[in-house]
N, C-alpha and C positions, 0 to 999 in steps of 0.2 A: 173221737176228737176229729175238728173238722184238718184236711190237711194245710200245710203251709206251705206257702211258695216264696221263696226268698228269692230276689231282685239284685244283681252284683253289676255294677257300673266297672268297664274297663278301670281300670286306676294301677297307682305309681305311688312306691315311699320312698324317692328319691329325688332330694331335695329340685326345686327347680324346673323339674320335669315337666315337657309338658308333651303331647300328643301331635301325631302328625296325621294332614287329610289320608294319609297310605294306612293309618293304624285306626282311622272311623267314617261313618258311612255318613252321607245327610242330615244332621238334626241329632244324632248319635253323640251321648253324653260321654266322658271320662272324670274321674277326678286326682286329683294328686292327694294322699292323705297326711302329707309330711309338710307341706302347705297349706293344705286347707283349700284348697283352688278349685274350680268346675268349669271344666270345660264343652264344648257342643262344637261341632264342622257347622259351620252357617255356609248353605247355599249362596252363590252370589250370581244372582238371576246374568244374565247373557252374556256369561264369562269363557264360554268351554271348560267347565270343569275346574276353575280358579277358585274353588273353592278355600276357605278361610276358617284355620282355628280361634275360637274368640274365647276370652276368659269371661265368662257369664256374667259375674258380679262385679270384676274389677275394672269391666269395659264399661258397667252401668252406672258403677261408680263414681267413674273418672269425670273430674269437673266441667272436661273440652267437649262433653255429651251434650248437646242440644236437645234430646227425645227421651222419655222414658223409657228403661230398659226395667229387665230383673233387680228386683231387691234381695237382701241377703234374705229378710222374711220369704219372698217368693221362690230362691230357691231351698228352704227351709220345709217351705208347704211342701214342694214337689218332695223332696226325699221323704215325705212323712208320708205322702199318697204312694209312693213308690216301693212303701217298705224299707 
């Protein structure tokens, strides 16, 4: 049998939770599973290191969004390519 490599995203079952740029690197996923939430550190180009926790779907979501972001479908896809 071939072998399997399972994929485990930082994460949190506490309500609320969310992750700080100290606890993930550039582009580096977490999620809260008592939420339901997915989060990513988005790089903020010519910041010194200001970088920014974004909630993936709720940011993409949110009406005030002029651009397209992540859909709940796209981050769907990703955990299914991700294992």
């Amino acid at each position: 049998m071939a072998t399997i490599n399972t994929i485990k995203l930082k994460r949190s079952n506490v309500a609320d939770d969310e992750p700080t740029t100290a606890q993930l690197v550039s582009g580096e996923l977490a999620m809260n599973t008592r939420d339901g939430k997915i989060f990513m550190r988005k790089y903020i180009d010519g910041t010194n290191g200001n970088d920014t926790i974004i909630d993936i779907v709720g940011d993409a979501a949110a009406s005030e969004h002029s651009h397209t972001g992540a859909t709940a479908d796209d981050v769907i896809a990703m955990a299914i390519a991700l294992g």
